[in-house]
LUMVEX-204958 format. One record per atom (N, C-alpha, C, O): chain; residue number from 1; x, z, y. Coordinates in steps of 0.001 Angstrom, whole numbers. Layout:
BEGIN
{"A"; NUM; {X; Z; Y}}
...
//
This chain:
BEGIN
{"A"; 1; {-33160; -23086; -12345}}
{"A"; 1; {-34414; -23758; -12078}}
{"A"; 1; {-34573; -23902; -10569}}
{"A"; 1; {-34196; -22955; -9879}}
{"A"; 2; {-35006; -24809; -10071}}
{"A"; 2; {-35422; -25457; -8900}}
{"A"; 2; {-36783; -25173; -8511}}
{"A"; 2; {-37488; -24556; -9310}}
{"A"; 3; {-37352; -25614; -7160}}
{"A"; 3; {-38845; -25530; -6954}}
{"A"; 3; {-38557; -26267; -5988}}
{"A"; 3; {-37620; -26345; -5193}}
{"A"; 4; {-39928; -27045; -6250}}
{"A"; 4; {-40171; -28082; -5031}}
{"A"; 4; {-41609; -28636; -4587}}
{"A"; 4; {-42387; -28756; -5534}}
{"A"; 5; {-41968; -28894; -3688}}
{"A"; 5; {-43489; -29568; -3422}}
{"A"; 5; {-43393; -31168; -3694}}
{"A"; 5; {-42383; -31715; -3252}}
{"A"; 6; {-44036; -31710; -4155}}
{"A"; 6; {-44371; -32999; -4473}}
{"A"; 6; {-46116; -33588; -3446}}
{"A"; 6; {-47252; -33401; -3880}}
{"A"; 7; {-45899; -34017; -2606}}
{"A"; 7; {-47147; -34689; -2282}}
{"A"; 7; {-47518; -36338; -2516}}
{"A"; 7; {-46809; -37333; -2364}}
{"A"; 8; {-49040; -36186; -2983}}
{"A"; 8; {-49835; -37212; -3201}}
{"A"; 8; {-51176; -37599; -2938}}
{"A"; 8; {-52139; -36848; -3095}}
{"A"; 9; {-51238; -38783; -2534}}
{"A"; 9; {-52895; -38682; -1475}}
{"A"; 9; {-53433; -38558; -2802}}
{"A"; 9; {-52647; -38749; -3730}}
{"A"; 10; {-54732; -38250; -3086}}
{"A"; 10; {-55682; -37747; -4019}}
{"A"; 10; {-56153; -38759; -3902}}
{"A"; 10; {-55882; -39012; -5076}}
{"A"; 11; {-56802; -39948; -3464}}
{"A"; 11; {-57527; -41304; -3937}}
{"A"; 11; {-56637; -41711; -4604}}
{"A"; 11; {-57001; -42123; -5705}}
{"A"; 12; {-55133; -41798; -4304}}
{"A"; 12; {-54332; -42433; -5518}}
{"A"; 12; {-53977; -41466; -6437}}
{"A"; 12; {-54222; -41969; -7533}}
{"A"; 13; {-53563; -40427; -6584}}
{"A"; 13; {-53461; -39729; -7874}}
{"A"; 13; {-53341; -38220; -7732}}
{"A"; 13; {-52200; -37827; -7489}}
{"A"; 14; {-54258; -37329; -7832}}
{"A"; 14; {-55158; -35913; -7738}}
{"A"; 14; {-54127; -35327; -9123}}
{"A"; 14; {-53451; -35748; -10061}}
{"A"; 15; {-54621; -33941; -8396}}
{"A"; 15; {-54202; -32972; -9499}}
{"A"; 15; {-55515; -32977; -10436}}
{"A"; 15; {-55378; -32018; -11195}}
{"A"; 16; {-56166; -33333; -10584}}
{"A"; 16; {-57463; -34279; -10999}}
{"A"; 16; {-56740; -34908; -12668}}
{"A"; 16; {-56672; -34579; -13852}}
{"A"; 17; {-56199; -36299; -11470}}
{"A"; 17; {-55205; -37350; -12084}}
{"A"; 17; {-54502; -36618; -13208}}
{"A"; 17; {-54723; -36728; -14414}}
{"A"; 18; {-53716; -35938; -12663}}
{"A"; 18; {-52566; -34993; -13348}}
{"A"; 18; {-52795; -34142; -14587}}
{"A"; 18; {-52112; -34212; -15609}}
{"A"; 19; {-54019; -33180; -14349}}
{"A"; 19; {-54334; -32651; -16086}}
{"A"; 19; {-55100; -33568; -16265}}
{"A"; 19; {-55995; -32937; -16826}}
{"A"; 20; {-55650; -35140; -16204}}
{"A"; 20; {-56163; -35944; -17495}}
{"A"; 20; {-54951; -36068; -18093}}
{"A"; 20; {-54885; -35979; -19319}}
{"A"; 21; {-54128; -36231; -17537}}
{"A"; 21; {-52316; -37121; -17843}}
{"A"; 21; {-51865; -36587; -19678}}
{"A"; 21; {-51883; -35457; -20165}}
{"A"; 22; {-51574; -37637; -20181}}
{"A"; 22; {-51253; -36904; -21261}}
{"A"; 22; {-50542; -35807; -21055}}
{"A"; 22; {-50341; -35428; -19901}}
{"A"; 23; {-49839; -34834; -22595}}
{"A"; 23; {-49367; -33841; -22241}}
{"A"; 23; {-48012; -33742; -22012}}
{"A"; 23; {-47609; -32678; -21541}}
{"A"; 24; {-47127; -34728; -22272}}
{"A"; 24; {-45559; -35360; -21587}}
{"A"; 24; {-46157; -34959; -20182}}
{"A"; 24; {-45951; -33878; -19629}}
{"A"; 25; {-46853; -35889; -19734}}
{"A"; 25; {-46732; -36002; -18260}}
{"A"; 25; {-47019; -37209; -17477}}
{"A"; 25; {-47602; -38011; -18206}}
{"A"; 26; {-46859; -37639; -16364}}
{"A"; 26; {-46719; -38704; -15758}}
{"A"; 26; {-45626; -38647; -15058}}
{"A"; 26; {-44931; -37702; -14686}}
{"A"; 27; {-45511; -40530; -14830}}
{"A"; 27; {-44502; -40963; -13940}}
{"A"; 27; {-45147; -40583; -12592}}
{"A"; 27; {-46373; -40519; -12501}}
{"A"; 28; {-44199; -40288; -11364}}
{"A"; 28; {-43891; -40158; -9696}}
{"A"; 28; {-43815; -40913; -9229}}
{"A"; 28; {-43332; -40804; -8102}}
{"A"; 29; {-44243; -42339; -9734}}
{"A"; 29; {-43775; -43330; -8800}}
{"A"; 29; {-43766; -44125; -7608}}
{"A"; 29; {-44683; -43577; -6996}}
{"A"; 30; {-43450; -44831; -7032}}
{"A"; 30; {-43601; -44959; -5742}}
{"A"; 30; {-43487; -44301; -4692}}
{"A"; 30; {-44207; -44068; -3721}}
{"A"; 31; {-42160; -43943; -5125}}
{"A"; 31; {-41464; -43297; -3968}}
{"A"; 31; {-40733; -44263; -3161}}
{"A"; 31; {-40275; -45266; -3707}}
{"A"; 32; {-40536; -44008; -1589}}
{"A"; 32; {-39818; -45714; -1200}}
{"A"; 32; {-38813; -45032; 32}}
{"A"; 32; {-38135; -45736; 779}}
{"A"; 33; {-38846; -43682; 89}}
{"A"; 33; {-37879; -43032; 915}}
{"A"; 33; {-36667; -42249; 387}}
{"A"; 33; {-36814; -41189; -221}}
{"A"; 34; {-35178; -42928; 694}}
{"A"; 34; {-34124; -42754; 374}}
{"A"; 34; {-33944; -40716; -10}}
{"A"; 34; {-33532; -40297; -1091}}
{"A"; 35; {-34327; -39888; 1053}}
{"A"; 35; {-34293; -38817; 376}}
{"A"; 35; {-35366; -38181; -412}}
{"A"; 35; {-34987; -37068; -776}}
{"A"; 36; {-36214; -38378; -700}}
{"A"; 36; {-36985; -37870; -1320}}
{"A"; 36; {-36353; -38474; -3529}}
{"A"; 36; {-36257; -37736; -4510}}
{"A"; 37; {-36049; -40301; -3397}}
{"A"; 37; {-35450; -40549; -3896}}
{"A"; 37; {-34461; -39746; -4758}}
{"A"; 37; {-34474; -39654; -5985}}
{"A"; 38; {-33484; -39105; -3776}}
{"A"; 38; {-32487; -38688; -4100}}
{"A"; 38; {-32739; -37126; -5137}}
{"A"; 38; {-32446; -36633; -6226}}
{"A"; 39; {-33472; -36864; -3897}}
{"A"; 39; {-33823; -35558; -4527}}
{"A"; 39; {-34338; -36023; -5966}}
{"A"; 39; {-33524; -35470; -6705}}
{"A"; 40; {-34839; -36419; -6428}}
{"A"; 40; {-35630; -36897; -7793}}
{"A"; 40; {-34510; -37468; -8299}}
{"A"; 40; {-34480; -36705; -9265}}
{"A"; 41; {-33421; -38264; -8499}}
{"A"; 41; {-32404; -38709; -9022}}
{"A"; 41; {-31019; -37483; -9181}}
{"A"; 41; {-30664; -37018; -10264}}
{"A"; 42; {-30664; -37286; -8420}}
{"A"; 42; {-29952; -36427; -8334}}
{"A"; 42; {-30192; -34522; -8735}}
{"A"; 42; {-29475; -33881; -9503}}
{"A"; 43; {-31066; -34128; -8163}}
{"A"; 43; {-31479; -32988; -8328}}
{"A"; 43; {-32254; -32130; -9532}}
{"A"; 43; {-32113; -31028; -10062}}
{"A"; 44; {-33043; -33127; -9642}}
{"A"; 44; {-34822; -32563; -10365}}
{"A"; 44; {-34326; -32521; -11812}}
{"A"; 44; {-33810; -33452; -12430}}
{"A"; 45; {-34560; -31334; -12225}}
{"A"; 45; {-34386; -31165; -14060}}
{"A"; 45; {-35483; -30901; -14551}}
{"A"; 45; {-36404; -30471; -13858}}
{"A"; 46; {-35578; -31091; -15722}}
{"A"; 46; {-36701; -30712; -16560}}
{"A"; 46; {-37098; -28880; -16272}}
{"A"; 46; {-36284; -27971; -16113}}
{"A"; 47; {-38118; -28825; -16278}}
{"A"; 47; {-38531; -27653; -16197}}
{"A"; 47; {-38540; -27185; -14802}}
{"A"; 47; {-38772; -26013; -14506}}
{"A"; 48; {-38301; -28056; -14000}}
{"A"; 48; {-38007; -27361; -12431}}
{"A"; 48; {-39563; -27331; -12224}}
{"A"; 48; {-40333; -28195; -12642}}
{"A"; 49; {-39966; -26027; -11401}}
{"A"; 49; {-41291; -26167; -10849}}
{"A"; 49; {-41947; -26916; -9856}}
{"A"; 49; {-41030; -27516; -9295}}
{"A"; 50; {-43032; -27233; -9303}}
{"A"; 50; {-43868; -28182; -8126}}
{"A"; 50; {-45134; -27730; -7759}}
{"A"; 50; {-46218; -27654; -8339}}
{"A"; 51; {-44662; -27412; -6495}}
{"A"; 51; {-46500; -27407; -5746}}
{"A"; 51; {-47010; -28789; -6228}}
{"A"; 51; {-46268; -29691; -6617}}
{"A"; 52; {-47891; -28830; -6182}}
{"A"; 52; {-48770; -30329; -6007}}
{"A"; 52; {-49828; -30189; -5076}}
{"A"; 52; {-50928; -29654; -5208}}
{"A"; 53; {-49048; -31044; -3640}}
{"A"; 53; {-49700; -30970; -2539}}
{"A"; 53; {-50858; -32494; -1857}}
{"A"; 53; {-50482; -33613; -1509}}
{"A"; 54; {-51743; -32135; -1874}}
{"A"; 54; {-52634; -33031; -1626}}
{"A"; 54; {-52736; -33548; -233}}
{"A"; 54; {-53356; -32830; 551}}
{"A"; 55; {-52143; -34884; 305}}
{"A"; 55; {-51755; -35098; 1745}}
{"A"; 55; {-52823; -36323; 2089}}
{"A"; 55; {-53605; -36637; 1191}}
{"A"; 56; {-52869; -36869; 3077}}
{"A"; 56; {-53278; -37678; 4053}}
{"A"; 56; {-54625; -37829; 3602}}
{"A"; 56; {-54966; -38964; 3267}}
{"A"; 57; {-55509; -36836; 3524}}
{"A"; 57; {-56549; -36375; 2956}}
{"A"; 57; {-57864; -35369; 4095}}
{"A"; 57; {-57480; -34458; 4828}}
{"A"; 58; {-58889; -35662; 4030}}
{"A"; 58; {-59946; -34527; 4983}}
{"A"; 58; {-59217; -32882; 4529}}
{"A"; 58; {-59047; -32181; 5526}}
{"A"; 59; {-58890; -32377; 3509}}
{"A"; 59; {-58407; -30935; 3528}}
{"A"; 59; {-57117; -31435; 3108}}
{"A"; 59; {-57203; -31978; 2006}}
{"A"; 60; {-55774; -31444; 3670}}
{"A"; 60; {-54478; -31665; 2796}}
{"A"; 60; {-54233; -29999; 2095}}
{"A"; 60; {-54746; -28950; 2485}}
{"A"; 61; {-53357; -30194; 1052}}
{"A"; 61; {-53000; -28929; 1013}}
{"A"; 61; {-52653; -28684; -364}}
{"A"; 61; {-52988; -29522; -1201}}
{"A"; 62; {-51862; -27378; -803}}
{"A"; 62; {-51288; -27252; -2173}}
{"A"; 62; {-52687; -27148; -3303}}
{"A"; 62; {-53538; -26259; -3293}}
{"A"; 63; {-52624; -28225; -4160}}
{"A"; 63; {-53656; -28447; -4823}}
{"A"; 63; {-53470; -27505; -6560}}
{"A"; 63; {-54429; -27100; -7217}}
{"A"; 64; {-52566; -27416; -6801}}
{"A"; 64; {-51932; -26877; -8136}}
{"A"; 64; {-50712; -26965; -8485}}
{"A"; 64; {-49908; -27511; -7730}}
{"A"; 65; {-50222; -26309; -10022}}
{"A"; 65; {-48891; -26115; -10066}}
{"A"; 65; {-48508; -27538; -11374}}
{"A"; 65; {-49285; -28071; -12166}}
{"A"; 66; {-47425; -27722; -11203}}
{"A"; 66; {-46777; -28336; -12325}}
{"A"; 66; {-44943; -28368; -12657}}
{"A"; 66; {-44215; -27432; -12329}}
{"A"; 67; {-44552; -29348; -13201}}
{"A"; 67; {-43078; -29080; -13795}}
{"A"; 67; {-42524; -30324; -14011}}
{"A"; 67; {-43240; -31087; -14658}}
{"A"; 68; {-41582; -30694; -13695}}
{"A"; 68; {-40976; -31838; -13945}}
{"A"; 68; {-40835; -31840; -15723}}
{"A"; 68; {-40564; -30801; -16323}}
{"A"; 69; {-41014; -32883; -16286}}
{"A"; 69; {-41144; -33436; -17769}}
{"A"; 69; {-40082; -34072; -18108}}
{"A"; 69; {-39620; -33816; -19219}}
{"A"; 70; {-39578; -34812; -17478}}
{"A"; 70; {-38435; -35830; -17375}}
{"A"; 70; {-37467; -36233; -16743}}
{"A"; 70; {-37783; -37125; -15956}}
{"A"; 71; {-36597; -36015; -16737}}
{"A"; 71; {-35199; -36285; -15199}}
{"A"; 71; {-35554; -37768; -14973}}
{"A"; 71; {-36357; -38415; -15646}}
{"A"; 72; {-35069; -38063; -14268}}
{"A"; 72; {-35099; -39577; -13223}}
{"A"; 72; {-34691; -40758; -14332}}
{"A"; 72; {-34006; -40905; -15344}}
{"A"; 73; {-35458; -41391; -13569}}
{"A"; 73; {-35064; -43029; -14513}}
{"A"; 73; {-35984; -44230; -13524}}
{"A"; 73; {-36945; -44056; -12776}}
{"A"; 74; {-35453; -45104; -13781}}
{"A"; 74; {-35966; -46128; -12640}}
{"A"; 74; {-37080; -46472; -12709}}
{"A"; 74; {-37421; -47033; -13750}}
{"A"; 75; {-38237; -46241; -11461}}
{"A"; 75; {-38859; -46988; -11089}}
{"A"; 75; {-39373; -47904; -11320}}
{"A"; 75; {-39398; -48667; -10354}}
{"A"; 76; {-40243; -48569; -12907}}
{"A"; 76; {-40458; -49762; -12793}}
{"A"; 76; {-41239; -51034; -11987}}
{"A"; 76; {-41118; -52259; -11995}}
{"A"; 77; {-42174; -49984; -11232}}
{"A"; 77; {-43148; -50754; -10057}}
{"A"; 77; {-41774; -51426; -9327}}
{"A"; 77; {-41839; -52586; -9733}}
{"A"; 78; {-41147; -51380; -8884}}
{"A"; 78; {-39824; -52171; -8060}}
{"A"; 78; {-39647; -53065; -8302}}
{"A"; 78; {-39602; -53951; -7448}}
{"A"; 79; {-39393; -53366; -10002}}
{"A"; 79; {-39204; -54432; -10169}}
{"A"; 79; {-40519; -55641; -10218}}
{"A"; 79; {-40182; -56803; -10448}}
{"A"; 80; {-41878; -55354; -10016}}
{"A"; 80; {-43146; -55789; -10351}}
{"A"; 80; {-43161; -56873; -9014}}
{"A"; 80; {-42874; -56287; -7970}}
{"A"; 81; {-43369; -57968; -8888}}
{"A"; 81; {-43951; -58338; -7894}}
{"A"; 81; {-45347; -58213; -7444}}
{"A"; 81; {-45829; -58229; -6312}}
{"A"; 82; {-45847; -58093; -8544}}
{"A"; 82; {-47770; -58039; -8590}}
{"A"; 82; {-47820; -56584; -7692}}
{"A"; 82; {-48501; -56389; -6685}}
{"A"; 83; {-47013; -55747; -8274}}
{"A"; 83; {-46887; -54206; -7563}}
{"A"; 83; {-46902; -53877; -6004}}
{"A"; 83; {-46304; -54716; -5330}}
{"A"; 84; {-47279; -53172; -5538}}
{"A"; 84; {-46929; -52850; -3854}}
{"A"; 84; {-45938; -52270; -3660}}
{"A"; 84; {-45342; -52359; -2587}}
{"A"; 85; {-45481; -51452; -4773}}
{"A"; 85; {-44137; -50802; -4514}}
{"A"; 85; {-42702; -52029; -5020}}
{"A"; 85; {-41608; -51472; -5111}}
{"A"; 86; {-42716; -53447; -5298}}
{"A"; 86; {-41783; -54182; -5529}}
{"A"; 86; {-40965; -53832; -4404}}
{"A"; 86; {-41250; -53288; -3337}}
{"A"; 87; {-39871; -54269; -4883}}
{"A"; 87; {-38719; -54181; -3844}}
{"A"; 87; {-37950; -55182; -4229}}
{"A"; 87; {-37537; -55043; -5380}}
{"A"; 88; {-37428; -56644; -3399}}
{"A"; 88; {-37304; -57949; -4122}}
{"A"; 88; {-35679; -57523; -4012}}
{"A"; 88; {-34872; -58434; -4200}}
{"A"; 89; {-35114; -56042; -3686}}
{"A"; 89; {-33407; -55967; -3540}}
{"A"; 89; {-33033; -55227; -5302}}
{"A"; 89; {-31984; -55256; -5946}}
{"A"; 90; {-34174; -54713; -5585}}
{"A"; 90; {-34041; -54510; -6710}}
{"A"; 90; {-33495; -55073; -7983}}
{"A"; 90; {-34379; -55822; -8399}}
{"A"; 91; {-32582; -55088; -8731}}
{"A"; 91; {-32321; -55006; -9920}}
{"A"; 91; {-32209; -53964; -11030}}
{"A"; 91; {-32013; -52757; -10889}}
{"A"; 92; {-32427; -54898; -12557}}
{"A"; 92; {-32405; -54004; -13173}}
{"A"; 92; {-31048; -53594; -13516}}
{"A"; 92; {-30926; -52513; -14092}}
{"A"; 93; {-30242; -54130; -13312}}
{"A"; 93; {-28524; -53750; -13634}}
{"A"; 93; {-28514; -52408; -12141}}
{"A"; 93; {-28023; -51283; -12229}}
{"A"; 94; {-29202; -53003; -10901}}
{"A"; 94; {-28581; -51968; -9761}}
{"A"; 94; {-30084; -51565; -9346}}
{"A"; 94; {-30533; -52134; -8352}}
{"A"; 95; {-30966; -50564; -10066}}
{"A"; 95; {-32328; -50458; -9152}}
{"A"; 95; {-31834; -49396; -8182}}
{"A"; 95; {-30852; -48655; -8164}}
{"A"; 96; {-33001; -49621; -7289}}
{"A"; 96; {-32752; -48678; -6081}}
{"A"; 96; {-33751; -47652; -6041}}
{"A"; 96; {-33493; -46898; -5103}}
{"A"; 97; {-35100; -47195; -6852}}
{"A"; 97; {-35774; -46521; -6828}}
{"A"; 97; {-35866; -45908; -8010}}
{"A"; 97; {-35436; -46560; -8962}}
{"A"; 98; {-36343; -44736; -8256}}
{"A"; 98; {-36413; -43964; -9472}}
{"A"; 98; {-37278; -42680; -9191}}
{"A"; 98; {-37647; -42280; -8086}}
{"A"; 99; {-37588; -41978; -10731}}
{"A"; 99; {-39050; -41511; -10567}}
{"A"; 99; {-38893; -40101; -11937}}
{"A"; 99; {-38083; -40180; -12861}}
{"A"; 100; {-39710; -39110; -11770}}
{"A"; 100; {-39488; -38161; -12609}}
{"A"; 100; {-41122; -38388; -13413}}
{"A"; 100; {-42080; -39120; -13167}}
{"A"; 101; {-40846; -37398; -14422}}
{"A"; 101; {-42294; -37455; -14878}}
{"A"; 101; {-42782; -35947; -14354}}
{"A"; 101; {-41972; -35029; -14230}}
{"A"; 102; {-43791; -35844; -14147}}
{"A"; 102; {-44328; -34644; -13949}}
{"A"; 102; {-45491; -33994; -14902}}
{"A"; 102; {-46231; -34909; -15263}}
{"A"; 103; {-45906; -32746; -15431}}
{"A"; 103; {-46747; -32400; -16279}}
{"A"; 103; {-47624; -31115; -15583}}
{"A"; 103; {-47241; -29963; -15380}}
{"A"; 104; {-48492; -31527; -15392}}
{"A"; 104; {-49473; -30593; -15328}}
{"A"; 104; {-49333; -29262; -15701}}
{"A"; 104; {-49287; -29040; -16911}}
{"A"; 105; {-49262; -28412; -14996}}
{"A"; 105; {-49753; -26426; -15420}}
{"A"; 105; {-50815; -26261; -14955}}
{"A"; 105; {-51689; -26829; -15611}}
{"A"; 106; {-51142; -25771; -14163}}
{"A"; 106; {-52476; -25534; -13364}}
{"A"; 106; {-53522; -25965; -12119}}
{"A"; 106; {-52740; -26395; -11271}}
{"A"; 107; {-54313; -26031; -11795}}
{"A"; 107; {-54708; -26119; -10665}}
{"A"; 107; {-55267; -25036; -9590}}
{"A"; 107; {-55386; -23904; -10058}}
{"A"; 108; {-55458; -25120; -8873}}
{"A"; 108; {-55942; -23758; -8071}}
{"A"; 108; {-56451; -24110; -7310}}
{"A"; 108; {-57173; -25101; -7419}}
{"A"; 109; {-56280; -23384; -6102}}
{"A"; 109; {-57481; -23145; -4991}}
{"A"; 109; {-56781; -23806; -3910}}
{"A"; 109; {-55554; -23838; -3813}}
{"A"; 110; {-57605; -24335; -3093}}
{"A"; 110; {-56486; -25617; -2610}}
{"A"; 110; {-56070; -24449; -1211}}
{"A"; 110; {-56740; -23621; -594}}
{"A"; 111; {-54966; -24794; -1151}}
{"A"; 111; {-54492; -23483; -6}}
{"A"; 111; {-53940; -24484; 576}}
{"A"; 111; {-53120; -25170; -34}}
{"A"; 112; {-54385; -24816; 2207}}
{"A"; 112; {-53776; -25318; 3108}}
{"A"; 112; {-53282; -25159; 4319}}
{"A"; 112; {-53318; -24023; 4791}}
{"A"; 113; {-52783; -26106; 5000}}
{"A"; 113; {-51653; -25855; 6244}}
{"A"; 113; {-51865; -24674; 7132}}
{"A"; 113; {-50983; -23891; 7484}}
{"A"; 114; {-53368; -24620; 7518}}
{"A"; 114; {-53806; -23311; 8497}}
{"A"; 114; {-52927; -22511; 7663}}
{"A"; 114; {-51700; -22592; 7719}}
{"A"; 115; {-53650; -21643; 6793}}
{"A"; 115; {-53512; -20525; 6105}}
{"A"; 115; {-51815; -20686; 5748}}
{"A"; 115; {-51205; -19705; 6173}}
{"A"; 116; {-51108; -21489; 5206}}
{"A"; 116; {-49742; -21668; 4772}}
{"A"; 116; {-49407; -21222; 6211}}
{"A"; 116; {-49153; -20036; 6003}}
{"A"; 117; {-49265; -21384; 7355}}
{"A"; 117; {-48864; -21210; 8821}}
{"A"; 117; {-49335; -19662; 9107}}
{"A"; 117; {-49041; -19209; 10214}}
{"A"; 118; {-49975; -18904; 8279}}
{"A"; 118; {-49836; -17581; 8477}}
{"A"; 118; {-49209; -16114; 8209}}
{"A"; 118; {-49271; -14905; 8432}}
{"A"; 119; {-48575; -17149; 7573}}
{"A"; 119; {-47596; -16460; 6849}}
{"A"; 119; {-45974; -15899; 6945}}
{"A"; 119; {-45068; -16490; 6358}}
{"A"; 120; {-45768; -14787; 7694}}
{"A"; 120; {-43821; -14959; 8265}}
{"A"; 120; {-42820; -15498; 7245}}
{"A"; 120; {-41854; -16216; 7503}}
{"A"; 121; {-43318; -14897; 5658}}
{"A"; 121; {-42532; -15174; 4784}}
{"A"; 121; {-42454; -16735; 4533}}
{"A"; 121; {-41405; -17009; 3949}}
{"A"; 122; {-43307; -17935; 4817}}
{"A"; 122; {-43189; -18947; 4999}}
{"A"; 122; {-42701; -19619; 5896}}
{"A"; 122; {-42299; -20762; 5679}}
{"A"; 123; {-42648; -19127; 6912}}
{"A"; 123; {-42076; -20013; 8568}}
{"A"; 123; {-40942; -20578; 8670}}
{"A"; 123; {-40589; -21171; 9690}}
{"A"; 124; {-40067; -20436; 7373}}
{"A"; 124; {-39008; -21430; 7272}}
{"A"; 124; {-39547; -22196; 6485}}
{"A"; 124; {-39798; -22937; 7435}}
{"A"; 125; {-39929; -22680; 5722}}
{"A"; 125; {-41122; -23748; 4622}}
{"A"; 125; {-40611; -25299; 5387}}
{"A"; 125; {-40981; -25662; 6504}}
{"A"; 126; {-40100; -25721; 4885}}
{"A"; 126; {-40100; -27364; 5104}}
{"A"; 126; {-41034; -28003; 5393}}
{"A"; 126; {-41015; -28908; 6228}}
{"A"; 127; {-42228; -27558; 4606}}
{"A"; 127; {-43527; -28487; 4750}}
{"A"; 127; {-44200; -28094; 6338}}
{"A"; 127; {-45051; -28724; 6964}}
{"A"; 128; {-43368; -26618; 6780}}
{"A"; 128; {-44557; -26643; 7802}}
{"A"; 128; {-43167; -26613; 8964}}
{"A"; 128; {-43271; -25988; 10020}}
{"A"; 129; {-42500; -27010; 8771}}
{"A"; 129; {-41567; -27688; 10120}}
{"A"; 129; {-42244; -29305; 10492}}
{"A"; 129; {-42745; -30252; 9886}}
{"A"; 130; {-41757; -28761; 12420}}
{"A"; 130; {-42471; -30183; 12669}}
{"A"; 130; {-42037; -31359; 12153}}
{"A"; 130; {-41045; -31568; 11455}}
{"A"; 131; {-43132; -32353; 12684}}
{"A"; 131; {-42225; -33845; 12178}}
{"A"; 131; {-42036; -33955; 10785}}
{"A"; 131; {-41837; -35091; 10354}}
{"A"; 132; {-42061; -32853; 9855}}
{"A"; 132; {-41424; -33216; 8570}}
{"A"; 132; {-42942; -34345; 7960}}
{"A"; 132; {-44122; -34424; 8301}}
{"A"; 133; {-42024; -35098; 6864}}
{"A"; 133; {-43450; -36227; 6436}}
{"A"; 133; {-42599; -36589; 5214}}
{"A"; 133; {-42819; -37775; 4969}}
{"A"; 134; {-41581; -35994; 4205}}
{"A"; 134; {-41188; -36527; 3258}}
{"A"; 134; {-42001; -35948; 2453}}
{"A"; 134; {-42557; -34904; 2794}}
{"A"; 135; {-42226; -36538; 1199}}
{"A"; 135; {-43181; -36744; 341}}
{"A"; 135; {-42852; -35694; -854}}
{"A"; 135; {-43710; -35098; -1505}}
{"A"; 136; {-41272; -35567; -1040}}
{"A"; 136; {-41147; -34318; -1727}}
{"A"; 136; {-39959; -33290; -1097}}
{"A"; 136; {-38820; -33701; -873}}
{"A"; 137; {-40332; -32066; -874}}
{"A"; 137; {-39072; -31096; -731}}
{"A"; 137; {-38874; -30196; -1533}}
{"A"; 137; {-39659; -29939; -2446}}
{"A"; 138; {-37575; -29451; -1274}}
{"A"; 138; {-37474; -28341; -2006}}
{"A"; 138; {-37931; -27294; -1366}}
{"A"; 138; {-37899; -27226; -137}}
{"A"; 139; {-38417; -26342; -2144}}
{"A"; 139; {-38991; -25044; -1981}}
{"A"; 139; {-38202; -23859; -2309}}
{"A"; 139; {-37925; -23630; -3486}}
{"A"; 140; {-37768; -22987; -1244}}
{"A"; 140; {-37105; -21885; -1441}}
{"A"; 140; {-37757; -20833; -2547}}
{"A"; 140; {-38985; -20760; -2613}}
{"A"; 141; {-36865; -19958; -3480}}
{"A"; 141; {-37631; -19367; -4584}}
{"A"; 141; {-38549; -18490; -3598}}
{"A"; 141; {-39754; -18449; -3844}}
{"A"; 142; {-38119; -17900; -2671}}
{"A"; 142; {-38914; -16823; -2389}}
{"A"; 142; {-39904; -17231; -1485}}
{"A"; 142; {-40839; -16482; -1204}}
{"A"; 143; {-39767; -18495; -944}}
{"A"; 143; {-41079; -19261; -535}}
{"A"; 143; {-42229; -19350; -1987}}
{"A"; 143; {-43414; -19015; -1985}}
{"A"; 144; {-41752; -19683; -2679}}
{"A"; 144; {-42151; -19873; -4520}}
{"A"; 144; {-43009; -18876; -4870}}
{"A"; 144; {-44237; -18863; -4961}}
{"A"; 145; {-41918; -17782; -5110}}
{"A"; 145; {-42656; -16573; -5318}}
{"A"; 145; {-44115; -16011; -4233}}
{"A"; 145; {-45307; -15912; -4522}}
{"A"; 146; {-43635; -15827; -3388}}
{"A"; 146; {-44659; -15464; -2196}}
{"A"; 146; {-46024; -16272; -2441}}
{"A"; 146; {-47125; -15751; -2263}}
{"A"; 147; {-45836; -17658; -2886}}
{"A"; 147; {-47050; -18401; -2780}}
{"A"; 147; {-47793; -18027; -4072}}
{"A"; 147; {-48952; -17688; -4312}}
{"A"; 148; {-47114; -18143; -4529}}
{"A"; 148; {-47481; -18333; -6236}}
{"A"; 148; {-48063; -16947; -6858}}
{"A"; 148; {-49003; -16846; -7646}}
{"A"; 149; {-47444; -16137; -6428}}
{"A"; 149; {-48069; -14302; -6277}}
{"A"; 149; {-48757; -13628; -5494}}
{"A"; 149; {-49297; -12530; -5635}}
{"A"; 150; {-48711; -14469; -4493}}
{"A"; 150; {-49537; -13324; -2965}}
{"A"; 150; {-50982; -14630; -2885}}
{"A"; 150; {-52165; -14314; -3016}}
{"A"; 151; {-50513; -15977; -2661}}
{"A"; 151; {-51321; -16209; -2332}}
{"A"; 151; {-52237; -17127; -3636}}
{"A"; 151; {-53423; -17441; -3528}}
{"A"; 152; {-51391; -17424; -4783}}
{"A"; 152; {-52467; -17852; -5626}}
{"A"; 152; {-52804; -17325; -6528}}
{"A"; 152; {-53524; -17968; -7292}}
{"A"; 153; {-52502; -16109; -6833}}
{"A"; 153; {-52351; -15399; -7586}}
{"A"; 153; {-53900; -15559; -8576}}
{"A"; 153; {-54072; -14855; -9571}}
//
């Protein structure tokens, strides 16, 4: 099993969003950056765990837990022109974007960047290296554990 953070602005889709979601799950979509992509195509299995981090937002920050539902499969906003996420290089024989489903576990207490930054056992954390701005990373287990036990316990 894997762990990873997934971020999403909350006007477009909240951990809110996420437990209305049926109980499969929802699609990830609109992803439009080659690694984050990858990671979701290549990597992400069913059952792998996810922060669900609430970004470009007045409080950003880990909003609740969930699980990947579904391994990767393409993207259909890509092919949409009506869509914002179209991509006119797209085909359906060769798409270039793809998307997991995700399912809701819990929500919690929104724990953000301050407080995540106080932590030694976090200070390697992807999310809180500078510059970083990809939309999903992986999460070390014992980054995982630490959060998930110490601090949301």
């Amino acid at each position: 099993m894997q762990y990873w953070l997934m971020k999403s602005e909350p006007d477009e889709f909240s951990i809110d969003d996420l437990a209305r979601a049926q109980r499969s799950g929802s699609a990830w979509f609109g992803v439009r950056n080659y690694q984050a992509r990858n990671f979701m195509r290549d990597q992400m299995q069913i059952g792998d765990q996810i922060l669900f981090y609430h970004s470009s937002c007045p409080e950003p920050g880990i909003a609740g837990l969930a699980e990947v539902s579904a391994e990767a499969y393409p993207d259909d906003t890509q092919f949409d022109p009506k869509s914002k996420y179209y991509d006119v290089k797209a085909t359906r024989a060769d798409p270039r974007w793809f998307n997991v489903d995700v399912r809701f576990i819990r929500k919690t207490r929104l724990l953000g960047l301050p407080e995540l930054r106080k932590h030694k056992a976090l200070a390697g954390m992807r999310l809180l290296a500078r510059g970083n701005r990809l939309s999903i990373t992986p999460v070390d287990p014992g980054e995982w554990k630490y959060i998930t036990t110490k601090l949301l316990k």
